[in-house]
C-alpha positions in Angstrom: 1.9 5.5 -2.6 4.6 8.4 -2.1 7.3 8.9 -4.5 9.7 6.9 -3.6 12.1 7.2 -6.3 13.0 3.8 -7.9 12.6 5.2 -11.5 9.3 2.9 -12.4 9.1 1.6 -9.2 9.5 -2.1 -7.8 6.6 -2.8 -10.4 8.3 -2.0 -13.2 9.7 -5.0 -14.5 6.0 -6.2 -15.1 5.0 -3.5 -17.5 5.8 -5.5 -20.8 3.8 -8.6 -19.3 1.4 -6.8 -18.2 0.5 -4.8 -21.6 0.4 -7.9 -23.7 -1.9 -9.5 -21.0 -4.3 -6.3 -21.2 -4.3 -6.2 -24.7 -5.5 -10.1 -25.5 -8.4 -9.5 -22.7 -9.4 -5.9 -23.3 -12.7 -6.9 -25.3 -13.8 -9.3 -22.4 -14.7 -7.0 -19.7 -17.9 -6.3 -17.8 -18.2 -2.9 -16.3 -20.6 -2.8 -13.2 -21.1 -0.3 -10.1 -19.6 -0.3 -6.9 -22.7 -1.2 -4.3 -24.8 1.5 -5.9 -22.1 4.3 -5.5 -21.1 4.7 -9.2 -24.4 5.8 -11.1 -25.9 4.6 -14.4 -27.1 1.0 -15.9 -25.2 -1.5 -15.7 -24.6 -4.1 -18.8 -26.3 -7.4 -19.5 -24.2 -10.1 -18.2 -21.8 -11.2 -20.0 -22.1 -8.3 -22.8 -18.5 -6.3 -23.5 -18.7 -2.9 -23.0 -16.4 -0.2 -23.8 -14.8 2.0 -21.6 -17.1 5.1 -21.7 -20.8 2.5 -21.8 -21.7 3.0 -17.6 -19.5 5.1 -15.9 -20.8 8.5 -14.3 -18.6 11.0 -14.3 -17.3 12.5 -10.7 -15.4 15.8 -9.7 -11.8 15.5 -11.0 -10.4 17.5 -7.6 -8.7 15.1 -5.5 -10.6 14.0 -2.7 -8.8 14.1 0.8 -12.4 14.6 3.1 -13.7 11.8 4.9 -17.5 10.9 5.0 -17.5 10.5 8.7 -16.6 14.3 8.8 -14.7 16.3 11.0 -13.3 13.6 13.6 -13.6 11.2 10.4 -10.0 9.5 9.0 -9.6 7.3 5.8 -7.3 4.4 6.1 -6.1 3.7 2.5 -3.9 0.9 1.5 -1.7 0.9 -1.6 0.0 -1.4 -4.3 -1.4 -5.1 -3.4 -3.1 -7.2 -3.1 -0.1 -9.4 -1.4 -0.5 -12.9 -0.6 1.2 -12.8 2.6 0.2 -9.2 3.3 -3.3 -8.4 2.3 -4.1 -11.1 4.6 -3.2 -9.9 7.7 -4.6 -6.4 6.7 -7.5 -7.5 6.6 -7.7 -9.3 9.7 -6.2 -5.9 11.7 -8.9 -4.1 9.7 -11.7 -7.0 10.9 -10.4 -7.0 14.1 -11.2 -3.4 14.9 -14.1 -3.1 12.5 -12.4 -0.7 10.3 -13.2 -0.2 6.6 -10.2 0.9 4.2 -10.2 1.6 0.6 -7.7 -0.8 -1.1 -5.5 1.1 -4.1 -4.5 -1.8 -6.2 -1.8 -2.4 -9.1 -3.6 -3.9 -11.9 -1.4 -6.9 -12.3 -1.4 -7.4 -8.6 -5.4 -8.0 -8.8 -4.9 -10.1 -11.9 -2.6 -12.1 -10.4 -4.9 -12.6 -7.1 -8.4 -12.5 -7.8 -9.5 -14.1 -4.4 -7.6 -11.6 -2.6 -9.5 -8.9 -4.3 -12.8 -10.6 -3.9 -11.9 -10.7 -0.3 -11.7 -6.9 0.0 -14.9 -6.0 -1.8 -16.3 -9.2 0.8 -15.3 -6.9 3.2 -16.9 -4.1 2.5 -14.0 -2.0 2.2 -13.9 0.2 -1.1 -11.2 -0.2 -4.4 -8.9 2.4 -6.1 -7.4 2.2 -9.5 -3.5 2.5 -8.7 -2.3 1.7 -12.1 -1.4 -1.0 -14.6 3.0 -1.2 -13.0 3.1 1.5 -10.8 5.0 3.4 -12.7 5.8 7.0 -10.3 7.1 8.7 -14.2 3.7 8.8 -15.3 3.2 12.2 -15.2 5.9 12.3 -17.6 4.8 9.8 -20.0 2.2 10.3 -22.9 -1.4 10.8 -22.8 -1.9 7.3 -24.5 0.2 5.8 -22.2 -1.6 7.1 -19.2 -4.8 6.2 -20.9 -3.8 3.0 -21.2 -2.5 2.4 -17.2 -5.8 3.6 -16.1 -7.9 2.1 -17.8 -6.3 -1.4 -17.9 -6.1 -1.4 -14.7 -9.8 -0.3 -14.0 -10.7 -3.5 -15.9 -7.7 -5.8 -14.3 -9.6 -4.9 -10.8 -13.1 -5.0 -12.2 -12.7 -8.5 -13.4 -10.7 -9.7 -10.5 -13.4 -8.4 -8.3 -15.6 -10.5 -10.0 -17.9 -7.0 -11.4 -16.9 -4.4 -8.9 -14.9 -1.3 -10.0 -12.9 0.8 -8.5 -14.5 3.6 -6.7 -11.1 6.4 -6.9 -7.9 6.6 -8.9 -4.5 7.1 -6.8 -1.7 8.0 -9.1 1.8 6.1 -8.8 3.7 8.3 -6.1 1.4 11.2 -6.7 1.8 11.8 -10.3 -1.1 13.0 -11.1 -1.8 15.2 -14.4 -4.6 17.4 -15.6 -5.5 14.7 -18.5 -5.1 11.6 -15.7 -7.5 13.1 -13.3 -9.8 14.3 -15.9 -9.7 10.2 -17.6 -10.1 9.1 -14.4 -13.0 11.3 -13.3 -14.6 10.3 -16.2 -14.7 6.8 -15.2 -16.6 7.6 -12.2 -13.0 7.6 -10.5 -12.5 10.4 -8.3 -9.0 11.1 -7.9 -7.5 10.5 -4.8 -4.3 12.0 -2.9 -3.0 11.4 0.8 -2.6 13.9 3.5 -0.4 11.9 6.3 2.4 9.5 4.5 3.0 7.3 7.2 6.3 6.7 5.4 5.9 2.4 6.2 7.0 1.9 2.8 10.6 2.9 4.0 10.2 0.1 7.0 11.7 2.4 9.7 10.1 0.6 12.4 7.2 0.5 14.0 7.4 2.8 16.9 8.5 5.4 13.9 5.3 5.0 12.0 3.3 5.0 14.3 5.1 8.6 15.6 4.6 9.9 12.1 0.9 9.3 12.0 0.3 10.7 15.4 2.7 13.7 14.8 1.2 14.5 11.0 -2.8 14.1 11.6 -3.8 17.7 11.7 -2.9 18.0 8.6 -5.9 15.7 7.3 -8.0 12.8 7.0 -6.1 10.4 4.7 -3.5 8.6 5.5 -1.4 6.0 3.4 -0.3 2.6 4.0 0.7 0.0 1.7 0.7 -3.6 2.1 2.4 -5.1 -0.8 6.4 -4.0 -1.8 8.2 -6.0 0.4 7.8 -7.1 4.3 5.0 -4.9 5.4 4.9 -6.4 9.3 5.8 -3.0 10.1 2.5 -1.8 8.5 0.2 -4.6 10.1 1.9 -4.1 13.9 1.6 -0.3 13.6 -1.8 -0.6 12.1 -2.5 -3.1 14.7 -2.0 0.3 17.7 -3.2 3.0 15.6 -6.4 2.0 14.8 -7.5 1.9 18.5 -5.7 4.8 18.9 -7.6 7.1 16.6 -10.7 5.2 18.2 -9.7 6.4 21.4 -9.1 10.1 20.6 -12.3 10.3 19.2 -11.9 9.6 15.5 -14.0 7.8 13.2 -12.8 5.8 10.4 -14.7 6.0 7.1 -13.9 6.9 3.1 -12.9 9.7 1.0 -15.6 11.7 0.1 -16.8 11.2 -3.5 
């Protein structure tokens, strides 16, 4: 999600919660590959693992590239899952048969499992966005970034009922040497944006839908967000550029890994 000021973000409020939450389930978790993308063995069920026991490690550059190459584009999709959002994402995304890689907030996916079961259902791919959300990280400690990564890798592994999160998108962009490297590590490749639609800012449809077409050349990925507030603006404009892209020729697909 782009830096939107906000201090912490519209998450912050849910930090304390969510810490205390993290820290009663953190031996509980069971670390498994994303449909065969994320190498190595994965654990007995129902063994605890620690954070380092399956994960191969990827590239810590920040992926913007698609997979479907040159005419490819990457829909991603930050900060939910939303009950009333994620939803009618989804069903845009269904309707066109477009895959999207879903950046979710840790205590989002904790609080709605389903949701994130629905996604991976899907097919579409998940990202580590962060415990809160919080846009200062790149300010805050090591530990502390340690600890809003990999929390929320296991937030969205267990809601996802085993499935972990392919990429790791940094609150607003904040990415550090140490968070990429933590992330990478985790078999997370880090993963930036190259056309902000700006629908975060709700400045109407006919607006975002201006900005995409206008700032495409300048890459594959662009951002979205469907939790924050009323994100109708997002699902209307995603309901006319999707076709859009189709029709000039483009290909929608995922960051390459």
């Amino acid at each position: 999600m782009a830096r939107h000021g906000g201090g912490r973000g519209w998450y912050g409020k849910m930090v304390g919660a969510a810490l205390g939450v993290t820290v009663l389930a953190a031996g509980a978790s069971v670390w498994t590959a994303q449909a065969g993308a994320v190498g190595g063995s994965s654990p007995q069920a129902g063994a605890s693992a620690r954070p380092s026991d399956d994960a191969k490690a990827v590239a810590v550059t920040i992926a913007h590239a698609s997979d479907k190459g040159a005419r490819g584009v990457n829909i991603t999709i930050d900060d939910g899952p939303d009950p009333v959002w994620t939803p009618q994402v989804l069903d845009v995304l269904r309707e066109y048969g477009v895959k999207a890689t879903f950046c979710m907030v840790g205590t989002q996916a904790q609080a709605h499992p389903d949701l994130v079961k629905k996604v991976v259902a899907a097919g579409h791919r998940l990202c580590d966005h962060s415990v809160s959300h919080d846009t200062t990280m790149d300010k805050q400690s090591q530990a502390y970034q340690s600890q809003q990564i990999l929390d929320a890798e296991r937030m969205i592994t267990e809601a996802s009922g085993g499935v972990r999160p392919m990429y790791y998108r940094a609150p607003g962009g904040a990415f550090t040497p140490y968070s990429r490297k933590l992330a990478a590590s985790r078999g997370m490749r880090p993963l930036g944006w190259n056309v902000d639609s700006k629908d975060f800012e709700r400045p109407g449809t006919d607006a975002i839908v201006a900005t995409v077409e206008r700032e495409l050349p300048n890459g594959p990925t662009l951002l979205f967000h469907d939790a924050g507030g009323d994100r109708s603006q997002t699902v209307e404009s995603l309901r006319r550029i999707l076709p859009w892209l189709k029709e000039q020729g483009y290909s929608c697909g995922f960051p390459v890994r």
